[in-house]
N, CA and C of each residue as an Amber inpcrd file, in Angstrom:
protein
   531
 -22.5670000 -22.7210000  57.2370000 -22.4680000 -21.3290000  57.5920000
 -22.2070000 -20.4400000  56.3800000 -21.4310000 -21.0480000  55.5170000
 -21.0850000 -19.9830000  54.0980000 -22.3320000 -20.0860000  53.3770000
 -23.5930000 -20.6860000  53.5490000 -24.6050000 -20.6230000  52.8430000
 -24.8320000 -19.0200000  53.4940000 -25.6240000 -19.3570000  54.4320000
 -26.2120000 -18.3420000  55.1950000 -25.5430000 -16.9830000  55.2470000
 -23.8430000 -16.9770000  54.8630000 -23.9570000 -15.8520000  55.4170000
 -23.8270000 -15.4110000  53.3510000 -23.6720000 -16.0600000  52.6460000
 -24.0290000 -15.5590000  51.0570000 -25.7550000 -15.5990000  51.2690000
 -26.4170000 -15.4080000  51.4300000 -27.6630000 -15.2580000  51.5110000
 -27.7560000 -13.8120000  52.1850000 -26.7100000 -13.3050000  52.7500000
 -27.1290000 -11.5260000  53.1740000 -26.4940000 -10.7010000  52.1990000
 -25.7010000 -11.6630000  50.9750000 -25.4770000 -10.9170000  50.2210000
 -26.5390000 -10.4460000  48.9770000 -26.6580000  -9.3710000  48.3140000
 -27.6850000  -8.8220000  47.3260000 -27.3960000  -8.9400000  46.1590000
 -25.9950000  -9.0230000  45.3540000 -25.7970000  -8.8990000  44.2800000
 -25.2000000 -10.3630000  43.1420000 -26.0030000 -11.1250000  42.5520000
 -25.7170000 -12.4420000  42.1710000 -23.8780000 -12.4030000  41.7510000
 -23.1200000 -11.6720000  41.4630000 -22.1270000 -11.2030000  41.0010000
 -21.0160000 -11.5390000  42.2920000 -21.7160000 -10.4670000  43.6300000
 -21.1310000 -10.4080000  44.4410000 -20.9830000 -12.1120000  45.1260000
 -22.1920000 -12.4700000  45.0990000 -22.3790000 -13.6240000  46.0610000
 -21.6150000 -15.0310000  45.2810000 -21.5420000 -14.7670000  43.8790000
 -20.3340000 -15.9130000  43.0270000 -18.9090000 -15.6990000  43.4100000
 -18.3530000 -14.4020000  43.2020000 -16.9660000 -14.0980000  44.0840000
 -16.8870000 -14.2560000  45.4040000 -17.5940000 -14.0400000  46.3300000
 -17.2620000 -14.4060000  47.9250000 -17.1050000 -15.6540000  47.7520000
 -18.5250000 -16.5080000  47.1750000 -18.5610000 -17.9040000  47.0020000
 -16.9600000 -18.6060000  46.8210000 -16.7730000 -18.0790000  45.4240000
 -15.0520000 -18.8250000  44.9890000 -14.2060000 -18.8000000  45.6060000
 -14.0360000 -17.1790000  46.5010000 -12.8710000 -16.9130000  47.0600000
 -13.0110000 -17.2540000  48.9330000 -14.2060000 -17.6960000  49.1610000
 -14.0000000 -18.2770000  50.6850000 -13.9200000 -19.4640000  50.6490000
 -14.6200000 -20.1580000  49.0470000 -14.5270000 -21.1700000  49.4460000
 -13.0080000 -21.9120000  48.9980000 -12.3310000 -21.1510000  48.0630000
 -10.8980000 -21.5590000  48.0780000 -10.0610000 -21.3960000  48.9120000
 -10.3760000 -20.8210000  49.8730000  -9.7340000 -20.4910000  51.7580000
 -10.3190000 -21.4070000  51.9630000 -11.2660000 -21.7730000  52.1170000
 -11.6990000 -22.9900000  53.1280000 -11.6570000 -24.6040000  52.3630000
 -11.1190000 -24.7160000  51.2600000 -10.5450000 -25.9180000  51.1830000
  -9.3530000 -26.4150000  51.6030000  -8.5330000 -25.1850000  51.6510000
  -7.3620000 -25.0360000  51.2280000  -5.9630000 -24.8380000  53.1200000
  -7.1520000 -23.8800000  54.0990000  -6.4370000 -23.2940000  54.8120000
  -7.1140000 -23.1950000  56.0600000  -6.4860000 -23.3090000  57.0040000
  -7.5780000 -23.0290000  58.8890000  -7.5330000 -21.6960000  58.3700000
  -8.8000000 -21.4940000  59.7520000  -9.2420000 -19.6940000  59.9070000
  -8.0990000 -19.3680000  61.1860000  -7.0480000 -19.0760000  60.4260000
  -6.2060000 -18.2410000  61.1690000  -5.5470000 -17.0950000  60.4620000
  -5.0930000 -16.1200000  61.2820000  -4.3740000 -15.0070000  60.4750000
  -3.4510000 -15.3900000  60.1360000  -2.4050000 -16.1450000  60.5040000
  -0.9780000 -16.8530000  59.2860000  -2.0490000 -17.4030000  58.1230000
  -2.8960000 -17.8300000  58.2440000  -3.6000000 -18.9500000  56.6420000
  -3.7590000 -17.7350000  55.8490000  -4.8710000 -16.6770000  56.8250000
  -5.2780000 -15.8940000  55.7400000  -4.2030000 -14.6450000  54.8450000
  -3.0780000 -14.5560000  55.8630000  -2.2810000 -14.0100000  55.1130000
  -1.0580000 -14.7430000  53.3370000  -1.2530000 -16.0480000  54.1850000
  -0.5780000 -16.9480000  53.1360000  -1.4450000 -17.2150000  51.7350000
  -2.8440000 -17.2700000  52.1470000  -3.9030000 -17.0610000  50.7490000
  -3.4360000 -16.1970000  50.1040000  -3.3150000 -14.6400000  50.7620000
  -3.2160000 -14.1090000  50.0820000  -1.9740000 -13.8430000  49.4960000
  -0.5960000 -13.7210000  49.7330000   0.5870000 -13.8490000  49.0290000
   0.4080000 -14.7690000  48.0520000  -0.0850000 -16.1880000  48.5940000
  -0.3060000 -17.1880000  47.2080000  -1.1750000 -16.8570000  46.5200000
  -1.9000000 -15.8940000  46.4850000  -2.6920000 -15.4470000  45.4670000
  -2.4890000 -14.0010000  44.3570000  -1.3410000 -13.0840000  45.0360000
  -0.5850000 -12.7830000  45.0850000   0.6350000 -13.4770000  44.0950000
   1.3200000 -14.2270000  44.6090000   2.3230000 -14.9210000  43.3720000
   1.5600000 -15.6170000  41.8640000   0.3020000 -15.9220000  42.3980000
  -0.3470000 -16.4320000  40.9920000  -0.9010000 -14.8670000  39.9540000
  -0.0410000 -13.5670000  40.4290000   0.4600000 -12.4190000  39.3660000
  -1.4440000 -11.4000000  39.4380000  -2.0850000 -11.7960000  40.5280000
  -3.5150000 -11.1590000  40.5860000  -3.1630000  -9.5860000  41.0500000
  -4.0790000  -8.5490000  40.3490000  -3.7340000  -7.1670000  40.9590000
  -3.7400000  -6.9860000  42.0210000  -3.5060000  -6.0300000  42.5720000
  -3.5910000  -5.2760000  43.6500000  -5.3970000  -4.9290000  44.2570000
  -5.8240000  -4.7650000  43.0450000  -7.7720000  -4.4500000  43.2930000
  -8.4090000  -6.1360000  43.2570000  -7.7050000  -7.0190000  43.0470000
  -8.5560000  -8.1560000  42.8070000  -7.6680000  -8.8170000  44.1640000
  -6.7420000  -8.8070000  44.5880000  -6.4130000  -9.0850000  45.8850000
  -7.1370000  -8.4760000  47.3080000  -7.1910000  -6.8470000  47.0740000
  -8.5560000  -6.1880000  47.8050000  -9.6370000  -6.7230000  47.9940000
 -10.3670000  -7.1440000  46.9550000 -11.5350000  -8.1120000  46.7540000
 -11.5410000  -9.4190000  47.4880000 -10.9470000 -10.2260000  47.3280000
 -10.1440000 -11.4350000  47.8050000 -10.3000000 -11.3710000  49.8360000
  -9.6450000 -10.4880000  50.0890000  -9.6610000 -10.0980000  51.1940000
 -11.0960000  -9.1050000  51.7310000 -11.6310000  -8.5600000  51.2410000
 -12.6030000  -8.2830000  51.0660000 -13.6080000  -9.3880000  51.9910000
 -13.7620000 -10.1420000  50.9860000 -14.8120000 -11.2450000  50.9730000
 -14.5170000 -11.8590000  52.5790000 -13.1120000 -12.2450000  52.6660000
 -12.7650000 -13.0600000  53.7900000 -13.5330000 -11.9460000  55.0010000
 -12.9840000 -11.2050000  54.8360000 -12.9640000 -10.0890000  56.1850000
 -14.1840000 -10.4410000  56.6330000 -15.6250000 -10.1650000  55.5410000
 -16.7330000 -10.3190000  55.7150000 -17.3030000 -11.3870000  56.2520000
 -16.9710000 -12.5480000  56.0540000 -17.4750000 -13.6110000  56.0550000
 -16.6070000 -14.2460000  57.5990000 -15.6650000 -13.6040000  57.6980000
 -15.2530000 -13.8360000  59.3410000 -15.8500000 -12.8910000  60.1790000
 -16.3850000 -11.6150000  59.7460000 -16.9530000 -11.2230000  60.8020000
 -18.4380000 -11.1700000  60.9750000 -18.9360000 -12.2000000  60.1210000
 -19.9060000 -12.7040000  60.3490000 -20.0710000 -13.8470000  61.0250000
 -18.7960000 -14.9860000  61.2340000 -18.9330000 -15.9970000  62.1660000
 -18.3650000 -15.5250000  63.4370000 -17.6510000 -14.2560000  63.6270000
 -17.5690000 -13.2040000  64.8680000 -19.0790000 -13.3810000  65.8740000
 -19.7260000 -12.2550000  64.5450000 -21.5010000 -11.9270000  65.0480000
 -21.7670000 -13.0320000  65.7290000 -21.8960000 -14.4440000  65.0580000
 -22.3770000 -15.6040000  65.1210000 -21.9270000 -16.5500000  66.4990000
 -20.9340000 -15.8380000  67.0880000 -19.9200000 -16.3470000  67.9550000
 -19.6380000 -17.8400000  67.1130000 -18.9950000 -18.1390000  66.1860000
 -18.4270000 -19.2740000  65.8560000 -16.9610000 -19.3310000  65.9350000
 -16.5200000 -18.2330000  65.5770000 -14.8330000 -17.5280000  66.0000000
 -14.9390000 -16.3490000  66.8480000 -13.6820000 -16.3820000  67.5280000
 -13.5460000 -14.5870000  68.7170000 -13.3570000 -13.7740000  67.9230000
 -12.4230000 -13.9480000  67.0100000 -11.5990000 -12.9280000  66.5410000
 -11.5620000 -13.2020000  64.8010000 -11.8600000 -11.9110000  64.1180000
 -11.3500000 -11.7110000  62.8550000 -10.2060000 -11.9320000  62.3060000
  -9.5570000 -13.4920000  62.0600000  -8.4540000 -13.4370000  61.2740000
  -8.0600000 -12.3130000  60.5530000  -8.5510000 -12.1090000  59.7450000
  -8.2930000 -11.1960000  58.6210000  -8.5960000  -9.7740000  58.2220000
  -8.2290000  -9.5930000  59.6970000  -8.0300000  -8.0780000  59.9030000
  -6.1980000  -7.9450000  60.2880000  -5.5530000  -6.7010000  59.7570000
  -4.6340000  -6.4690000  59.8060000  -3.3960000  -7.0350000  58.7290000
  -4.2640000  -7.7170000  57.2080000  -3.3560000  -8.6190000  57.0580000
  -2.7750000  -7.4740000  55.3330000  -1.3560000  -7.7760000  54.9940000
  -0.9480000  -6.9270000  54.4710000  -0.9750000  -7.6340000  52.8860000
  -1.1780000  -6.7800000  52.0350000  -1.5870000  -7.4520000  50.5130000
  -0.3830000  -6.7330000  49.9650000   0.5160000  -8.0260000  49.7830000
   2.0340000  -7.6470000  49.1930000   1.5490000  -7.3510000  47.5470000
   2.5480000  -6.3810000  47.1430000   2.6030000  -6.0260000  46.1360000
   2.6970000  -6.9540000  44.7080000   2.1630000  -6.8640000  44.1030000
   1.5630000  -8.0520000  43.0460000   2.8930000  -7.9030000  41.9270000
   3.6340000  -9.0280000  41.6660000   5.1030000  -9.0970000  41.0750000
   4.1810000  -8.4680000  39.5950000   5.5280000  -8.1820000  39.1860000
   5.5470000  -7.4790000  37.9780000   6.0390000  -8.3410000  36.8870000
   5.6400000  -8.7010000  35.9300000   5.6140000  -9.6220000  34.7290000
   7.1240000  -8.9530000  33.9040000   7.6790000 -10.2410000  33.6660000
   8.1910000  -9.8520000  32.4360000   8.2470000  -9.4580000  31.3900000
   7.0220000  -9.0480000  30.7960000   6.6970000  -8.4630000  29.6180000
   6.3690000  -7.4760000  30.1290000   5.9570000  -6.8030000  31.5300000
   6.0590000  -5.7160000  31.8650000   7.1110000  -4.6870000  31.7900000
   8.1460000  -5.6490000  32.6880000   9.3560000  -5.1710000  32.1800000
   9.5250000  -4.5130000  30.9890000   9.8500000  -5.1020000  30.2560000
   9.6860000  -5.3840000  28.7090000   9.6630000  -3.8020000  27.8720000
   7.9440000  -3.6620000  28.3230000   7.3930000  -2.2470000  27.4250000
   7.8880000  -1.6990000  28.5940000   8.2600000  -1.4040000  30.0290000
   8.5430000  -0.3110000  30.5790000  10.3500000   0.0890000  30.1250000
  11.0710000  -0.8910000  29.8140000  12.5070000  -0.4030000  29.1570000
  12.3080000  -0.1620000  27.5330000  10.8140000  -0.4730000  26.8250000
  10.4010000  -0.4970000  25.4250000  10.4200000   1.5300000  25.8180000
   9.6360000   1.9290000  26.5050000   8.8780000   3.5010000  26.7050000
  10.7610000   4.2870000  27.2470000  11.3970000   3.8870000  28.2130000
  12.3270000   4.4940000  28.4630000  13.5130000   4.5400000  26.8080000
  13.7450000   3.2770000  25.9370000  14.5550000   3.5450000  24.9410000
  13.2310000   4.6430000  23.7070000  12.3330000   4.7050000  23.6610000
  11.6140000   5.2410000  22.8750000  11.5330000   6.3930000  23.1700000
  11.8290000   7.3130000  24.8110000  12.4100000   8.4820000  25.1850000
  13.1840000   8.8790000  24.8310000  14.3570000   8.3590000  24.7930000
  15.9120000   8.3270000  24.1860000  15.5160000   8.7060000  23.0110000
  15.4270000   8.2260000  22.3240000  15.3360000   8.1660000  20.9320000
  14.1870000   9.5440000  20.4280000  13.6940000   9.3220000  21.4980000
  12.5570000  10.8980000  20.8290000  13.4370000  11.9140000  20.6920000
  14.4760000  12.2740000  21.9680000  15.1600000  13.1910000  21.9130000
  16.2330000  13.7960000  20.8010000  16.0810000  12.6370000  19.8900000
  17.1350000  12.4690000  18.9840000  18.8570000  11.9410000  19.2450000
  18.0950000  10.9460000  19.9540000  19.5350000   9.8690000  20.5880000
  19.6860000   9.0550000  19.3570000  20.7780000   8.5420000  18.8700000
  20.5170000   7.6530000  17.9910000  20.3500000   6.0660000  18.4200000
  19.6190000   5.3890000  17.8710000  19.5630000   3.9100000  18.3820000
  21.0320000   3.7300000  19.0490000  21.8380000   3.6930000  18.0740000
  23.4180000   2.7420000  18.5360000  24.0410000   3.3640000  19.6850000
  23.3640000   4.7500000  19.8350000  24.3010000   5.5570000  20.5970000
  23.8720000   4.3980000  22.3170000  21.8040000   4.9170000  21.9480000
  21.4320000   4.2160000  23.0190000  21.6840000   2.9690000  23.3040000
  22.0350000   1.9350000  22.6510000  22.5240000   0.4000000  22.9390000
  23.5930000   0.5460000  23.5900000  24.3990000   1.5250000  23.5450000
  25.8950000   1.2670000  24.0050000  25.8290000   2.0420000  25.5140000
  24.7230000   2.7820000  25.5940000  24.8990000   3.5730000  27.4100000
  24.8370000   2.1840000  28.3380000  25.6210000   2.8710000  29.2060000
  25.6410000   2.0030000  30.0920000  25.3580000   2.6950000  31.6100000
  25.4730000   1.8530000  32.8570000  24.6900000   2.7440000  33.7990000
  25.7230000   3.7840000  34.5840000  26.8390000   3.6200000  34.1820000
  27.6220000   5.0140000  34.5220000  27.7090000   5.9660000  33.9910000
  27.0380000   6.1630000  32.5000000  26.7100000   7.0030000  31.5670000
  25.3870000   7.8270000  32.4190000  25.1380000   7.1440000  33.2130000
  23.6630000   8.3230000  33.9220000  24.1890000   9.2260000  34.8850000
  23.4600000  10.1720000  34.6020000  23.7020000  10.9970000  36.0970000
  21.8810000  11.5510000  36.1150000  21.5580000  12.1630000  37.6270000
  20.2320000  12.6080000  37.9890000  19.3720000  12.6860000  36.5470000
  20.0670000  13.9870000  35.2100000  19.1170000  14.1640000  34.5500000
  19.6850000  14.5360000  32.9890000  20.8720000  13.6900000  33.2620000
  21.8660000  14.2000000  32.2090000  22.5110000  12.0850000  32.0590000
  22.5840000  11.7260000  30.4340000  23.6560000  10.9210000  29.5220000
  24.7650000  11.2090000  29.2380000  25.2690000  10.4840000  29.3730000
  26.8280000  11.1050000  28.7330000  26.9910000   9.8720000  27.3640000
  26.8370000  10.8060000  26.2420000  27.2300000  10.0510000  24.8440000
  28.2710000  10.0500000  24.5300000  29.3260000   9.3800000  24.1840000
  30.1950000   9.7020000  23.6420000  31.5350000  11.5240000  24.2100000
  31.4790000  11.5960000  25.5880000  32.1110000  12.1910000  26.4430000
  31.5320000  13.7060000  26.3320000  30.2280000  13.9400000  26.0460000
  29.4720000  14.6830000  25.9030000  28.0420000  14.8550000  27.0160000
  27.5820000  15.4470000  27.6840000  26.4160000  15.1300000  27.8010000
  25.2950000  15.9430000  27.6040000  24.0190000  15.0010000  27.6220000
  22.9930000  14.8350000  27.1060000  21.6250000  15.4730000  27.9080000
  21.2210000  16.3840000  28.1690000  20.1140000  16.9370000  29.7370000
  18.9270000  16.3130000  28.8420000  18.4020000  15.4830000  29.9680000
  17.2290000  14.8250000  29.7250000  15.7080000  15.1800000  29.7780000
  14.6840000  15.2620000  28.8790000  13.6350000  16.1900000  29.2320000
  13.0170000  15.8610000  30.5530000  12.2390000  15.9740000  31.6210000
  11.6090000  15.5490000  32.6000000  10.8880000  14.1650000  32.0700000
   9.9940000  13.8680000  31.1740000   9.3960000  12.2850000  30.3690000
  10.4580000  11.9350000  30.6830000  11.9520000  12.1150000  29.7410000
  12.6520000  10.8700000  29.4980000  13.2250000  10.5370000  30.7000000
  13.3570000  11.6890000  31.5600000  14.1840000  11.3600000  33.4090000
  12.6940000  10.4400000  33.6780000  11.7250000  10.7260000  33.7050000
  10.6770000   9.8660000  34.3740000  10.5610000   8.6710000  33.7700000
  10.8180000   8.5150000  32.6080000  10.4760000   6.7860000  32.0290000
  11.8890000   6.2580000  32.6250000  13.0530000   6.1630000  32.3740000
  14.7010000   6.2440000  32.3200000  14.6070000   5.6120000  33.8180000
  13.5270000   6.9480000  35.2700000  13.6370000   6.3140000  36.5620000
  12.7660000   4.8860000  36.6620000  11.7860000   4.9620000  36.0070000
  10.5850000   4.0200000  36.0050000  11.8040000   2.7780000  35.6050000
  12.0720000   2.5740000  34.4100000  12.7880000   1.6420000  33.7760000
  14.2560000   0.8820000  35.0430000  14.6370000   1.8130000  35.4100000
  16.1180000   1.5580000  36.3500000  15.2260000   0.6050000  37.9900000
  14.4220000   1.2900000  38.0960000  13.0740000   0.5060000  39.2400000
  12.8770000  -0.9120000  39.1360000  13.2280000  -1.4660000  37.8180000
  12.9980000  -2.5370000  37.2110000  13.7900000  -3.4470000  36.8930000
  14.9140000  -2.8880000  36.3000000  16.2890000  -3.1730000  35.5240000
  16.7920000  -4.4760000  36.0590000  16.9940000  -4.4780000  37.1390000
  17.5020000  -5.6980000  37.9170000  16.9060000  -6.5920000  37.7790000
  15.9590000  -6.8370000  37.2910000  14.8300000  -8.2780000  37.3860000
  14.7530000  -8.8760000  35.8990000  16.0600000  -7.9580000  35.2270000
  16.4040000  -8.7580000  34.0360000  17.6810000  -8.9710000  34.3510000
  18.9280000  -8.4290000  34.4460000  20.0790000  -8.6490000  34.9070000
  20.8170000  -7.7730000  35.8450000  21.1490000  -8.1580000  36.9960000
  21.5000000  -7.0070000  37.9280000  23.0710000  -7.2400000  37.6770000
  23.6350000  -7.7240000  37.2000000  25.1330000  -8.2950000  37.1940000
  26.0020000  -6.9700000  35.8340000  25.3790000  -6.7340000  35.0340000
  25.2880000  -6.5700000  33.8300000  24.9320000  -4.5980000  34.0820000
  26.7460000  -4.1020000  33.5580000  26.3690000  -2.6380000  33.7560000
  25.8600000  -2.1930000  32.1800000  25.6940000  -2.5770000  31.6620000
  24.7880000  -2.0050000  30.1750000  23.0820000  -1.4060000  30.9100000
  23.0520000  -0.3450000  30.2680000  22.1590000   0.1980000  30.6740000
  20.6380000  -0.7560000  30.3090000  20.6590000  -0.9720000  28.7810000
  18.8500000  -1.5860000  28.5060000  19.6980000  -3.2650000  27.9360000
  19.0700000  -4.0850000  28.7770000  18.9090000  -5.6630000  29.0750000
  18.1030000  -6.0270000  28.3320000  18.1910000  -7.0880000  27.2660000
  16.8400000  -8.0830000  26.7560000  16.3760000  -8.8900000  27.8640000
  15.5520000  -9.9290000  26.7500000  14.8330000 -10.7550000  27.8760000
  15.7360000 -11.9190000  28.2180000  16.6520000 -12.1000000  27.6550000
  17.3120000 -13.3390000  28.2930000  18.8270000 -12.7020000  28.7840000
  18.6670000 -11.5910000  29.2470000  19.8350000 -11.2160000  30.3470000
  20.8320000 -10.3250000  29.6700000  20.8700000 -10.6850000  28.8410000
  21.9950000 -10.5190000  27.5590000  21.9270000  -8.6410000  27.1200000
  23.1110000  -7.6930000  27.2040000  22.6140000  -6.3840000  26.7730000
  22.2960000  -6.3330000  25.3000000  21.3010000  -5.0870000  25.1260000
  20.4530000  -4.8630000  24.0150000  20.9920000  -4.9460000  22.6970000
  20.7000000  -5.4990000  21.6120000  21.5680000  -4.3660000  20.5540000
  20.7260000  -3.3450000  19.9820000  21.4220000  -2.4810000  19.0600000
  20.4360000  -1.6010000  18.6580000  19.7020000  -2.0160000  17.6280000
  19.8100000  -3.3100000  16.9010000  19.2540000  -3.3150000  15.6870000
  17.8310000  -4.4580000  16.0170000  17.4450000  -4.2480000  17.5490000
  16.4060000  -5.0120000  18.2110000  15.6830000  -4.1150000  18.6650000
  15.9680000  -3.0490000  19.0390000  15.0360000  -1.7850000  18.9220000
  13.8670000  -1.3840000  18.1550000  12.8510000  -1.6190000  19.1170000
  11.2940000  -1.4150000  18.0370000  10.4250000  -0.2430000  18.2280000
  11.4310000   1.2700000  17.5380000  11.4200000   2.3170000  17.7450000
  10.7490000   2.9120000  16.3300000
C-alpha cells in the first residue's frame, strides 16, 4: 500500500521523505493515535524542529488518509495529534545567556559588576548594582526575559543570576564580551 500511495506523489524529494518517515512509523509502531503521537515526541526528543516535525506528521496524515479512501483503516490516526515543543539545546542556552550578558555590558555594566547580579538584583526593568539601580533599555529587558525563560535548565537551585555550563555561577573573567 505505501507503494501506491507514493506513486500519487509528484515531487522525487517529496516522495523520499514520506518514504523515510512512514516507513520509520511502520517499522517501528501500530496505526494508532497513541503510536502516532509517541513517533512523534520520540522524534521530537531526538532535538528535530518544530517545521521538520510538521513534515513528519505531514506525511503520516496523508498516507492514513489515503488507507481511509482505501477503506483499509476507519479512522485517521493522526489527526488531532499535538507536536510538543522541540527541547532546547544546551548550547542554545548558552548564546541565549551569551546575548543577555552582552546587553549588560552594552549598557556599560561592567563585566564583574555583571558576574556578581544575582536574581534578586532584578526587578521588571531595573538592576540593582551595588545598592543603586540600573533602568534597563527595552533589548536588554527583552534578552535578560528571553535568558530567565531558560535559566533553570542550567541550575534552578542557584540564585546567581548567569550559570555556566556545568551549573556552577559565572565568573567574569569567562565572559566572551
Amino acid at each position: 500500500m505505501l507503494e501506491k500511495y507514493l506513486a500519487q506523489l509528484k515531487s522525487p524529494n517529496t516522495i523520499l521523505m514520506a518514504k523515510r518517515t512512514i516507513g520509520a512509523f511502520l517499522d517501528e509502531y501500530d496505526i494508532t493515535r497513541e503510536d502516532v503521537q509517541e513517533f512523534i515526541n520520540s522524534e521530537a526528543e531526538r532535538g528535530l524542529s518544530k517545521i521538520t516535525l510538521q513534515k513528519k506528521l505531514y506525511f503520516l496524515r496523508g498516507f492514513f488518509s489515503f488507507l481511509v479512501a482505501e477503506k483499509i483503516i476507519e479512522e485517521n490516526p493522526a489527526t488531532d495529534i499535538e507536536i510538543p515543543s522541540p527541547r532546547i539545546r544546551l548550547q542554545d542556552v548558552i548564546t541565549i545567556r551569551n546575548q543577555a550578558i552582552e546587553a549588560l555590558v552594552s549598557q556599560d555594566i561592567r563585566r564583574m559588576d555583571v558576574s556578581r547580579l544575582t536574581l534578586d538584583d532584578l526587578t521588571y526593568n531595573k538592576i540593582r548594582i551595588k545598592d543603586k539601580y540600573v533602568t534597563l533599555t527595552p533589548k536588554t529587558t527583552a534578552a535578560l526575559n528571553r535568558y530567565l525563560s531558560y535559566r533553570n535548565l542550567l541550575n534552578p537551585k542557584s540564585n546567581s543570576l548567569f550559570i555556566s555550563q556545568t551549573g556552577k555561577p559565572l565568573s567574569w573573567q569567562s565572559f566572551y564580551v
